[in-house]
C-alpha positions, -999 to 999 in steps of 0.1 A, spaced: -250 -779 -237 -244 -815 -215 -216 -823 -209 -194 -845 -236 -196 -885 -232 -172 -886 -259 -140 -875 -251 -128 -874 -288 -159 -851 -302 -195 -847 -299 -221 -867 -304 -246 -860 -332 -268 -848 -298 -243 -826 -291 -237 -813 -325 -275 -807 -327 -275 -784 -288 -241 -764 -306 -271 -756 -337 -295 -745 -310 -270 -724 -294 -264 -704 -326 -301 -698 -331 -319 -669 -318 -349 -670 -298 -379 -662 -321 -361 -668 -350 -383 -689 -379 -362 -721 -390 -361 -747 -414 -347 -776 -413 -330 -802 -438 -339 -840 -440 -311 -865 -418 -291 -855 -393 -306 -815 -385 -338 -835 -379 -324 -839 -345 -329 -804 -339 -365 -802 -335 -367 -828 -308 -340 -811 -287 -350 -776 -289 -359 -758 -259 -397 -749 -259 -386 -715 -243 -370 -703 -272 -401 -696 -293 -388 -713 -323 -411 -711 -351 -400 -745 -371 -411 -741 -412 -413 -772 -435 -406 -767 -475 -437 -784 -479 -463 -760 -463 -461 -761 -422 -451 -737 -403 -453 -747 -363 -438 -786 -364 -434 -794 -332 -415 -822 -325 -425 -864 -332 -462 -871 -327 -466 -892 -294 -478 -927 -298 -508 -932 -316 -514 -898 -322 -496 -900 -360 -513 -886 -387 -496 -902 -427 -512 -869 -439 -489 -845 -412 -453 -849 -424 -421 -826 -431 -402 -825 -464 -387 -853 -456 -420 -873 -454 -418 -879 -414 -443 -878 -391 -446 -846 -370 -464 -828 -345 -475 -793 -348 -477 -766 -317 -497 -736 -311 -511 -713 -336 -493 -735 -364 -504 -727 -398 -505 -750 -430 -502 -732 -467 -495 -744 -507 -461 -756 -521 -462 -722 -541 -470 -695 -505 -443 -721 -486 -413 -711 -513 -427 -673 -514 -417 -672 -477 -382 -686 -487 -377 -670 -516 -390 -636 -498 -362 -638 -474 -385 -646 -446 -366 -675 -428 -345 -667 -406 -325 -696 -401 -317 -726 -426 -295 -760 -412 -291 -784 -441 -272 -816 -440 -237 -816 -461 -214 -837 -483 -185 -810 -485 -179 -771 -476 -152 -751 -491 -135 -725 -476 -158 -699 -497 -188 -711 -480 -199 -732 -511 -217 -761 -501 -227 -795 -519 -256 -815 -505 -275 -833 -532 -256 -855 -552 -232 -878 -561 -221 -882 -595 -229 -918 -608 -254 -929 -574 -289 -929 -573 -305 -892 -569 -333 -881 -549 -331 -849 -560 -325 -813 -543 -359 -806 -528 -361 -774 -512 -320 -768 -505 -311 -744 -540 -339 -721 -529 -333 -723 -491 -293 -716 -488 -302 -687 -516 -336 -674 -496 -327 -681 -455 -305 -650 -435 -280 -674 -423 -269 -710 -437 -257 -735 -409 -244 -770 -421 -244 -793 -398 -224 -828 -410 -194 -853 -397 -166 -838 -405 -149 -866 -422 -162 -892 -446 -163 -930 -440 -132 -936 -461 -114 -907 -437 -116 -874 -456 -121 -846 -445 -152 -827 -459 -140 -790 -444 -120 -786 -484 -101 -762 -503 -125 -763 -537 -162 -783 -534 -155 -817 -562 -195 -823 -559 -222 -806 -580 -225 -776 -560 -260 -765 -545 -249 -731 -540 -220 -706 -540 -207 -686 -511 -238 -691 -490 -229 -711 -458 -228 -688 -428 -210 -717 -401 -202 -753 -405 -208 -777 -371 -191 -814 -375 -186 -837 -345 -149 -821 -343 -160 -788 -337 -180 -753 -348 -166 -734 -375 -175 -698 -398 -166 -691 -430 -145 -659 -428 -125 -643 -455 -121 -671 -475 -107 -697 -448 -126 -722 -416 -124 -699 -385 -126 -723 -354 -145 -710 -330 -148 -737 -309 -134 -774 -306 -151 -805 -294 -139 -822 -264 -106 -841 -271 -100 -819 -303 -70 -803 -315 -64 -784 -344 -41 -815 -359 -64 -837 -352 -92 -816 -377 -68 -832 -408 -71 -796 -425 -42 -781 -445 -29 -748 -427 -38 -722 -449 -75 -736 -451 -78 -723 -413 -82 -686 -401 
């Protein structure tokens, strides 16, 4: 990982090189729309990272250069992308068999709160406009491991590491490790387990209640 310009946490860069870190070479990955999108332009061509798309692609590689954009090559979240070698494009119903089959490897979705079970909301807000879920009930259910990659506090200032998930859930006890701009954290017996800080971080300074922290 590069070294920190921020002394007081990581940069969303950064917090996208601590997701590569946990992935293994090889591995197959999908990726959620917003902030893991960073991923795929940041991931090191040597690992042999096959990246999947809930919408039939498996290959994306990386943002199309200039003028090479197709508006029929997108991801699920209707960006343009570029594909790599021996790539493959497949229906709706094939791409969900390979989730559903247990055949992705690795899954990083974007979060709105984490408890300490490893539940995860993602999708909605009560009483705002919804997009709906896409891909993410079948993905954190289907994928081996379940990263979440999100800031770890809201605008207002709270915390989104929490005892009990207050959102409509997306699924139950299926988040593997949790990465905010404070630090990298697993879900282990029921509590956050730091396993590592960012820069400038100290365990005060993560505004989590005691017993939420292994």
């Amino acid at each position: 990982m590069s070294e920190s310009s921020n002394q007081h946490g990581w940069s969303k860069a950064e917090m996208a090189d601590t997701v590569i870190d946990l992935i293994k070479p090889g591995s197959s990955l999908n990726l959620g729309i917003g902030m893991p999108t960073m991923i795929i332009e940041r991931m090191p061509r040597e690992k042999h990272v096959m990246i999947h798309s809930e919408n039939g692609v498996l290959g994306v590689d990386g943002r199309p250069s200039q003028g090479s954009a197709s508006p029929t090559l997108i991801n699920a979240g209707k960006e343009t992308i570029a594909i790599g070698p021996g790539a493959s494009f497949f229906d709706s119903a094939t791409s969900f068999g390979m989730i559903r089959g247990g055949h992705i490897d690795f899954c990083v979705l974007g979060g709105m709160e984490v408890d300490r079970h490893g539940n995860l909301a993602n999708w909605m807000i009560p009483g705002k406009k919804v997009t709906g879920m896409g891909g993410a009930m079948d993905l954190v259910h289907g994928a081996k491991q379940v990263i979440v990659m999100l800031s770890h506090c809201s605008k207002a200032g709270k915390c989104k590491l929490v005892d009990q998930c207050a959102l409509p859930l997306t699924g139950e006890r299926v988040v593997h490790q949790v990465v905010t701009d404070l630090g990298l954290f697993s879900i282990y017996r029921g509590q956050f387990k730091v396993e590592q800080l960012a820069p400038g971080v100290t365990i005060e300074k993560l505004g989590m209640a005691p017993e939420l922290l292994a």
